[in-house]
C-alpha positions as CSV (number, residue, x, y, z in Angstrom):
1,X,0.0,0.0,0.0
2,X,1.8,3.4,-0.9
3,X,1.2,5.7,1.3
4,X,1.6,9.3,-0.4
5,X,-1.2,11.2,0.0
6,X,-2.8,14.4,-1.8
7,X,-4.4,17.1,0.0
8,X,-6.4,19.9,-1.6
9,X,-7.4,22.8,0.1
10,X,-9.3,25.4,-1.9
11,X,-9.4,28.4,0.9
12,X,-6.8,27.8,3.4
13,X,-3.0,27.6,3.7
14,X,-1.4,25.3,6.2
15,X,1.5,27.7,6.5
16,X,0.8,29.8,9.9
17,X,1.4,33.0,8.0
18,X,-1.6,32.3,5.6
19,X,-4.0,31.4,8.6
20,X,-7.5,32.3,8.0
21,X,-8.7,30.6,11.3
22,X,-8.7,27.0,12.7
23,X,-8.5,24.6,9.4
24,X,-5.0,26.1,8.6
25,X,-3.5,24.9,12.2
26,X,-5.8,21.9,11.4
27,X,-4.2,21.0,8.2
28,X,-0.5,21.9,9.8
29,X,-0.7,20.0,12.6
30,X,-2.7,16.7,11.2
31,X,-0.5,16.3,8.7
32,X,2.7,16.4,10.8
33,X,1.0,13.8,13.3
34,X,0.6,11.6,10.2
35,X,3.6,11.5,9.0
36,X,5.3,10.0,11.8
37,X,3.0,7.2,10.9
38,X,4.7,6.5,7.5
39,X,2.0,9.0,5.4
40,X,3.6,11.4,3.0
41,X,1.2,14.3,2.4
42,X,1.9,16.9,-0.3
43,X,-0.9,19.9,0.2
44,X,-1.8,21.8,-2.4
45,X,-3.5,25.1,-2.5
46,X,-3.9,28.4,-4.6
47,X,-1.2,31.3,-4.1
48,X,-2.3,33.1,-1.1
49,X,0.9,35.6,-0.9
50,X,4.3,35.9,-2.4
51,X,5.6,32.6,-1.0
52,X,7.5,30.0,-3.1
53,X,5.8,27.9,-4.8
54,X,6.9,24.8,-2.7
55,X,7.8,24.9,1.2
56,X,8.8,22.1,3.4
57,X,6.1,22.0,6.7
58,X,7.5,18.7,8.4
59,X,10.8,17.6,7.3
60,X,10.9,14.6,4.7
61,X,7.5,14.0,5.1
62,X,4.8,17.2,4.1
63,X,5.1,19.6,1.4
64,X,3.4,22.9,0.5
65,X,2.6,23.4,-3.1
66,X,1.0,26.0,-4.5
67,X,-0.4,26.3,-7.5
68,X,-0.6,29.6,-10.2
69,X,-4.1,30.4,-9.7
70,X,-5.5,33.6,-9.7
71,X,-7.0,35.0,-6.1
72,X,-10.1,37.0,-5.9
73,X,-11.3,38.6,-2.8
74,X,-13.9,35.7,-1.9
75,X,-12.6,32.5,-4.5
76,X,-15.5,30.2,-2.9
77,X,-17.8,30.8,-6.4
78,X,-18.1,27.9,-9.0
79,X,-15.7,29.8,-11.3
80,X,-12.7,30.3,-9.1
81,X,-13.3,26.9,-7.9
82,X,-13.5,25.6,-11.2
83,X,-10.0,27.1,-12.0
84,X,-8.4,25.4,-8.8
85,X,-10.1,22.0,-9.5
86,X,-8.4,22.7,-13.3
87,X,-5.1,22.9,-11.8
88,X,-4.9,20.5,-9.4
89,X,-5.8,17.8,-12.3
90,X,-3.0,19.4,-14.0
91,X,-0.8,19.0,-11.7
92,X,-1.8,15.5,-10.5
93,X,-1.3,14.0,-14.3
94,X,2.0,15.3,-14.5
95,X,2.5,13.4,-10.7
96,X,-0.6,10.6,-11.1
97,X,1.8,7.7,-10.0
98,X,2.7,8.8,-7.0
99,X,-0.8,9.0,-4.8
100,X,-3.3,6.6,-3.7
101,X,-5.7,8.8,-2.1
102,X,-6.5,12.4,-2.2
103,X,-8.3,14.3,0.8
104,X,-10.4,17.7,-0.2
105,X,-10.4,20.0,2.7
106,X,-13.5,22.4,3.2
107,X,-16.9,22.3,0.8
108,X,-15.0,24.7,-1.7
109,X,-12.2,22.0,-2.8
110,X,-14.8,19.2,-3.7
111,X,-14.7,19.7,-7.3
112,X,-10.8,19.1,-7.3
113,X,-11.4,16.1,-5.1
114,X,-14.2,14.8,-6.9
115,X,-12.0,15.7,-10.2
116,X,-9.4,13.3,-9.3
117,X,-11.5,10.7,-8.1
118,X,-13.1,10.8,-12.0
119,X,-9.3,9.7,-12.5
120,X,-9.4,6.6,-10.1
121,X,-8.2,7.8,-7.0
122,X,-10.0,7.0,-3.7
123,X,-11.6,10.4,-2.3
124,X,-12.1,11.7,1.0
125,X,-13.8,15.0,1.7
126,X,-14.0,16.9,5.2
127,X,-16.4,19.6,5.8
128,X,-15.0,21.8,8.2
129,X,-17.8,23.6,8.2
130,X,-21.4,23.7,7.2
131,X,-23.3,26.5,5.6
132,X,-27.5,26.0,6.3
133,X,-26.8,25.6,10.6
134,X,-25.0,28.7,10.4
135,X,-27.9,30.7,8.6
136,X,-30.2,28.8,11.1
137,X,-28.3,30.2,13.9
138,X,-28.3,33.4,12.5
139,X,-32.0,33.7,11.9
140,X,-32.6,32.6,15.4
141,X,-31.0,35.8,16.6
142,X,-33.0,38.0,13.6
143,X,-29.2,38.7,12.6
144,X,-28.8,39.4,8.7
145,X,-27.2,36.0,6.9
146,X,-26.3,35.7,2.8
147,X,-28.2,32.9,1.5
148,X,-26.5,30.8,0.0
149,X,-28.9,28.2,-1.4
150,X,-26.7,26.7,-4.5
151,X,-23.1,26.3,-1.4
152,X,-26.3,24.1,0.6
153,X,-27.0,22.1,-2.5
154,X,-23.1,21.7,-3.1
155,X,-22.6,20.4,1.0
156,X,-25.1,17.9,0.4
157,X,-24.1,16.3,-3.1
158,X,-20.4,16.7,-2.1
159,X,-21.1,14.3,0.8
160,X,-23.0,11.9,-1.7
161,X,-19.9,11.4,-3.8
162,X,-17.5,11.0,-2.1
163,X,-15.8,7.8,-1.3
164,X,-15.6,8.7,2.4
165,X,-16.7,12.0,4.5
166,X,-15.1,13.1,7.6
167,X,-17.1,15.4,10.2
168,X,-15.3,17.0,12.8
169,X,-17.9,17.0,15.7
170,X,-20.9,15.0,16.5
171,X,-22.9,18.2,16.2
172,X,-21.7,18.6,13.0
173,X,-23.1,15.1,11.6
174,X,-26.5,15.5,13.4
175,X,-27.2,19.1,11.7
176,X,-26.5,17.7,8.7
177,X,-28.3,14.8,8.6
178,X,-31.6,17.5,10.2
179,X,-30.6,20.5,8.2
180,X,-30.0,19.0,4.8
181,X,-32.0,15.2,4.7
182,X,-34.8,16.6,7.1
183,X,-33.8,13.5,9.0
184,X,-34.4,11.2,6.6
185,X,-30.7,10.3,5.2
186,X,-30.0,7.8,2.9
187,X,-28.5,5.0,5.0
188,X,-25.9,4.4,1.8
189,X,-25.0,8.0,2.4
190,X,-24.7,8.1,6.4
191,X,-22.4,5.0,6.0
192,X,-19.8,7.1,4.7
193,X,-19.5,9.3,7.1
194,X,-17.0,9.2,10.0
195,X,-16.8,11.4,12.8
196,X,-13.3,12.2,14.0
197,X,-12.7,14.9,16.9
198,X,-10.7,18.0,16.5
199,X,-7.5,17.4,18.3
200,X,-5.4,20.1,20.6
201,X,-2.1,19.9,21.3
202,X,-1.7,19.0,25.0
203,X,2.0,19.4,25.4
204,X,1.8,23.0,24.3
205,X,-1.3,24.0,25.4
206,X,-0.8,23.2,29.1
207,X,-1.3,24.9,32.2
208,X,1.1,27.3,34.0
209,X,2.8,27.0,37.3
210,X,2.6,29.5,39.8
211,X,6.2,31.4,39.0
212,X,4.9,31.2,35.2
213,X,2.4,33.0,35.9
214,X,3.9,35.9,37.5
215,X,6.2,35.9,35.1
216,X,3.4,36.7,32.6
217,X,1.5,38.7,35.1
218,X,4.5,41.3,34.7
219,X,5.3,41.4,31.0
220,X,1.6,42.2,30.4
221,X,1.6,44.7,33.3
222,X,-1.5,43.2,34.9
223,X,-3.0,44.4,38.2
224,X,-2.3,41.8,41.4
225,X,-4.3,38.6,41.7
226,X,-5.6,39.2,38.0
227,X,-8.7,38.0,36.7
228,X,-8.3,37.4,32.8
229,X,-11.7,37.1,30.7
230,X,-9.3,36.0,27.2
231,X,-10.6,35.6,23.5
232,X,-8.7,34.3,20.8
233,X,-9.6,33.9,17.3
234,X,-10.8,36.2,14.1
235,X,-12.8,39.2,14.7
236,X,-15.6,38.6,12.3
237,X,-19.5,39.0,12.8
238,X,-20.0,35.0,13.0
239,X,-17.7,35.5,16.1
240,X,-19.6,37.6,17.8
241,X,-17.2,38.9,20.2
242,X,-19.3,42.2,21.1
243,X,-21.6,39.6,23.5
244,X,-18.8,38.9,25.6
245,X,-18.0,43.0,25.8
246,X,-21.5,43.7,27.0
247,X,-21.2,41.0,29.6
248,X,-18.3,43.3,30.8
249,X,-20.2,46.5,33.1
250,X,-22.8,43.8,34.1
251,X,-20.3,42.1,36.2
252,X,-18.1,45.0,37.0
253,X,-21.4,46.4,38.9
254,X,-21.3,42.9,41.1
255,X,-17.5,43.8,42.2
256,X,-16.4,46.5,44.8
257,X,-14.3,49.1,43.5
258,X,-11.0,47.6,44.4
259,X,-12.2,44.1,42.9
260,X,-13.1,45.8,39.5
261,X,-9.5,47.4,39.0
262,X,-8.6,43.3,38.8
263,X,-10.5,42.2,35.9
264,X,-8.7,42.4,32.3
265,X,-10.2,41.6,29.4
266,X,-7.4,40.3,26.3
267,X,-8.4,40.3,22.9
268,X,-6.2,38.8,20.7
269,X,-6.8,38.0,16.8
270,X,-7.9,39.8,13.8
271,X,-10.5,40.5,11.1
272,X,-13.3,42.7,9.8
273,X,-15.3,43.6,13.2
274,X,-11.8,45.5,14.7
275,X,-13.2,49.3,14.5
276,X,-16.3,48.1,15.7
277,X,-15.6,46.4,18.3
278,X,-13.1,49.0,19.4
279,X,-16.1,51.2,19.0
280,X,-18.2,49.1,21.5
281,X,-15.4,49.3,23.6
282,X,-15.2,53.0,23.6
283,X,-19.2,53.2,24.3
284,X,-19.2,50.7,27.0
285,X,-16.7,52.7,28.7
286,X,-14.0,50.1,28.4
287,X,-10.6,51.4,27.0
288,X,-9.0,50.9,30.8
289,X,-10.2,46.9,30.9
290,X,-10.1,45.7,26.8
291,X,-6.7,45.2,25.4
292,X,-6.6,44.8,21.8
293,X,-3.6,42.6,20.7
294,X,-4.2,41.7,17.0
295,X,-3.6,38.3,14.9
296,X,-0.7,36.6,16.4
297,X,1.0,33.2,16.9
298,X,3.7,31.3,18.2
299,X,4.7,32.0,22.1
300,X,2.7,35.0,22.2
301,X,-0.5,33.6,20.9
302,X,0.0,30.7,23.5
303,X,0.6,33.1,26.5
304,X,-3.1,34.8,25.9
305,X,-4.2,31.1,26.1
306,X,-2.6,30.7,29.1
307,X,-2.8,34.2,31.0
308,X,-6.6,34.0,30.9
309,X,-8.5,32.8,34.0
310,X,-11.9,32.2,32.0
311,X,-11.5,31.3,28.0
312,X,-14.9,33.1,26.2
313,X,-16.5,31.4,22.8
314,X,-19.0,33.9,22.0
315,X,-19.6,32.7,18.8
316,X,-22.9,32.6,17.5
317,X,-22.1,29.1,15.7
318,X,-19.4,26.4,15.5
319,X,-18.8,23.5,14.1
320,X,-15.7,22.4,16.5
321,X,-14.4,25.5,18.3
322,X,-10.5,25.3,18.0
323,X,-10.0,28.2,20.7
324,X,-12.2,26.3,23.5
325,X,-10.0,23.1,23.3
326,X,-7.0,25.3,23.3
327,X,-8.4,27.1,26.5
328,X,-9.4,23.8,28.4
329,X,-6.3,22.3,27.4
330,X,-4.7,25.7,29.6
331,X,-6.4,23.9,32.0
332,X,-9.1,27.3,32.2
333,X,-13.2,26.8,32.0
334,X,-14.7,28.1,29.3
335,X,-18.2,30.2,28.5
336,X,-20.2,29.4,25.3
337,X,-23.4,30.5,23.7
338,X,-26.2,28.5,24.3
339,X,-27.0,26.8,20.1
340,X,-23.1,27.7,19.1
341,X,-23.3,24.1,17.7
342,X,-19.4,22.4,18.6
343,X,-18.4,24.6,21.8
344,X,-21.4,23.3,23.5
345,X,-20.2,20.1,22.8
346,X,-16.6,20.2,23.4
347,X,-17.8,21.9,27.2
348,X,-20.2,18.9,27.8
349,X,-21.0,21.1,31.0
350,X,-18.0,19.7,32.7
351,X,-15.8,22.0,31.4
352,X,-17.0,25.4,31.7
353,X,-20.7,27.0,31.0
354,X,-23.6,27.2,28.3
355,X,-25.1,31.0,28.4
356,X,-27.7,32.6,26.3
357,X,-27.4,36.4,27.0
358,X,-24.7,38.5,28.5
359,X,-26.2,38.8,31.5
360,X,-25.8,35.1,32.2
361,X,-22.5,36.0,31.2
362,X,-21.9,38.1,33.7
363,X,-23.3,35.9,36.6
364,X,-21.3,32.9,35.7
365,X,-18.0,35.2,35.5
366,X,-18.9,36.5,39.1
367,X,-19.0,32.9,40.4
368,X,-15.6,32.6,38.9
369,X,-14.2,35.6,40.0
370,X,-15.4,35.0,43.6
371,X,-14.5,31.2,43.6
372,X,-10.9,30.6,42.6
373,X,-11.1,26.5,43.9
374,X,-14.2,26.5,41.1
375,X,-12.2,27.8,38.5
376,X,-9.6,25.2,39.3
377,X,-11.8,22.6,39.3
378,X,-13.7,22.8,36.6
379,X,-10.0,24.0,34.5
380,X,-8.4,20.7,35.6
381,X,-11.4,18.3,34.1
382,X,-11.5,20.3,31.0
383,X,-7.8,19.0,30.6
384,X,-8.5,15.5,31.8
385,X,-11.0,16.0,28.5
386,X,-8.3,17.3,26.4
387,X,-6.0,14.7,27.3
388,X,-8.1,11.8,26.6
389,X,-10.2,12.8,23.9
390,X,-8.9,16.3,22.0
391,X,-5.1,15.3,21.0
392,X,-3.9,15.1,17.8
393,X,-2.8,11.8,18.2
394,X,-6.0,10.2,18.4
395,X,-7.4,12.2,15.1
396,X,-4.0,11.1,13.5
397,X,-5.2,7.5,14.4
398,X,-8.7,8.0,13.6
399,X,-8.0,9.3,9.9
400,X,-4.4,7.1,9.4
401,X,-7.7,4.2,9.9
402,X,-9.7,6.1,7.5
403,X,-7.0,6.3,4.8
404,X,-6.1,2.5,4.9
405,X,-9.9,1.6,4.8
406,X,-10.9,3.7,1.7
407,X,-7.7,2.6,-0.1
408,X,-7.8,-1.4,0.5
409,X,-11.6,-0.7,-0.2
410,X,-10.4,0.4,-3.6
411,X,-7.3,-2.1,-4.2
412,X,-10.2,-4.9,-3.7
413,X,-12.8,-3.4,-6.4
414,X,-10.2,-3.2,-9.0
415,X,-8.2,-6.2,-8.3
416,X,-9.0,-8.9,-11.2
């Protein structure tokens, strides 16, 4: 069984510099963790930036290629995807002896994938995300969402043919089968679809000691005995990151004066919703508590992670959640939104809180800022959760099982 393997990603870079969000660290990490199982993964994408056209992401093992196609402020349209799909079958015909399966990344990249499998090769598409639960979480909040009806369509038949489909959350696979089959899926379809958790990386993401955390307490000039209220990730509208900031003044007017003068509130990431936000901020009468710390990663992405007391997911939907695994992994309890979809999931009410305004918000960050041993508590099972479910070796194992039973699958219909 050769075990080169083509990934196509139609929207993301795996390359940390070309991050859009979560499926970038996805793709980097996975496909280091699956290499040091034997798996050779060459990734192809468009030309995000002024990179070279190839780049080494795990030594020996993973390469970035990408390919000369044109970028367009949004690509994910039938024609842009059209010219990607175009040139990864170029590509792959000049290279067709080489791999024995190909794995389409995000619903944009499934007319490469399903391209190639035309060709012969065994196919395996993952929806990182789905369109319809998103609008459906939108509407409930009478919140303005593009439809999209021809990208719903798209999900669906992508799903249907494929050789294999890989969801990244149980919540994912059960508003698909309600969203998009009305409950009634094919059971030919549903068999092809494997569920394999997100994964965190538990030896980075890990709690801090006590002298650690002075340490940080003094680079980021915080008050003493902090409390941290921390958000990472993009600063779009789907995040929804002004719900957390008007959770703010609620609980400030539970706290004495001296106990407000503790609480911070660390922003870091980037995206379209900055002036607005920083707006909001400004209104609410903020500026002294909100630091903004933009898109960052590395060491000083991690410290946010680990600074905070209380990790907030505000967003209005999910299909995972990256930034709540990477929180609990901290060893911190996290807040959601009541229908975000993944988050509630991942928390599972062990580790941290499901809220459906900010002034639920606000009372479940009091009990935490009162209650230290709480905080602890609840932080230390959400890394017993991290450690035995979220970790990037089980999802290596879960898909390196995948892989070998979509290929044999195919050795055996086309042996004589």
């Amino acid at each position: 069984m050769k075990k080169k393997v083509l990934w196509v990603c139609h929207w993301e870079s795996p390359y940390s510099d070309e991050w859009k969000g979560g499926m970038g660290k996805y793709m980097h990490t996975l496909s280091g963790e699956l290499s040091k199982t034997g798996f050779q993964i060459d990734i192809l994408t468009p030309n995000f930036s002024q990179y070279p056209s190839q780049q080494i992401l795990h030594p020996n093992r993973v390469r970035l290629i990408r390919l000369d196609v044109p970028i367009e402020e949004d690509i994910r349209n039938p024609r842009d995807m059209k010219k990607f799909s175009d040139s990864v079958v170029d590509y792959f015909e000049r290279n067709q002896d080489e791999y024995s399966l190909v794995h389409a990344h995000y619903w944009s990249s499934h007319m490469a994938g399903e391209a190639l499998s035309q060709r012969g090769i065994p196919y395996i598409l993952q929806l990182h995300q789905l369109d319809k639960p998103m609008r459906v979480a939108f509407q409930k909040l009478d919140l303005e969402y593009k439809l999209n009806e021809w990208r719903h369509e798209t999900e669906r038949t992508a799903v249907e043919n494929a050789d294999r489909t890989i969801f990244v959350s149980n919540t994912q696979l059960n508003e698909f089968v309600r969203y998009y089959f009305n409950q009634d899926i094919p059971k030919s379809t549903l068999e092809k679809i494997n569920v394999v958790l997100n994964g965190v990386d538990v030896k980075n993401f890990r709690p801090l000691n006590s002298s650690q955390s002075h340490v940080l307490q003094r680079k980021y000039d915080l008050p003493e005995n902090p409390f941290v209220i921390g958000y990472c990730g993009r600063l779009d509208n789907d995040k929804a990151v002004d719900r957390m900031f008007y959770s703010i003044p609620l609980l400030l007017d539970k706290l004495s004066e001296s106990e407000r003068e503790r609480v911070k509130v660390m922003v870091t990431g980037k995206g379209n919703d900055v002036r607005y936000l920083e707006k909001v901020v400004r209104s609410l009468g903020l500026k002294k508590k909100v630091q903004f710390y933009g898109y960052q990663t590395g060491r000083d992405l991690l410290e946010k992670f680990q600074i905070s007391d209380v990790g907030i997911v505000p967003s209005i939907h999910e299909t995972f959640g990256l930034s709540a695994v990477e929180f609990m992994s901290c060893g911190e309890p996290v807040i959601v939104f009541k229908d975000s979809g993944g988050p509630e999931e991942i928390v599972n009410g062990t580790a941290g809180n499901v809220v459906d305004s900010p002034e639920q918000m606000a009372d479940v960050l009091q009990n935490y800022f009162r209650d230290s041993e709480l905080r602890k508590k609840i932080g230390e099972d959400g890394r017993k959760r991290c450690l035995q479910l979220y970790n990037w070796k089980n999802v290596a194992k879960e898909t390196k099982k995948i892989y070998e039973e979509v290929i044999d699958s195919k050795i055996k219909s086309t042996s004589p």
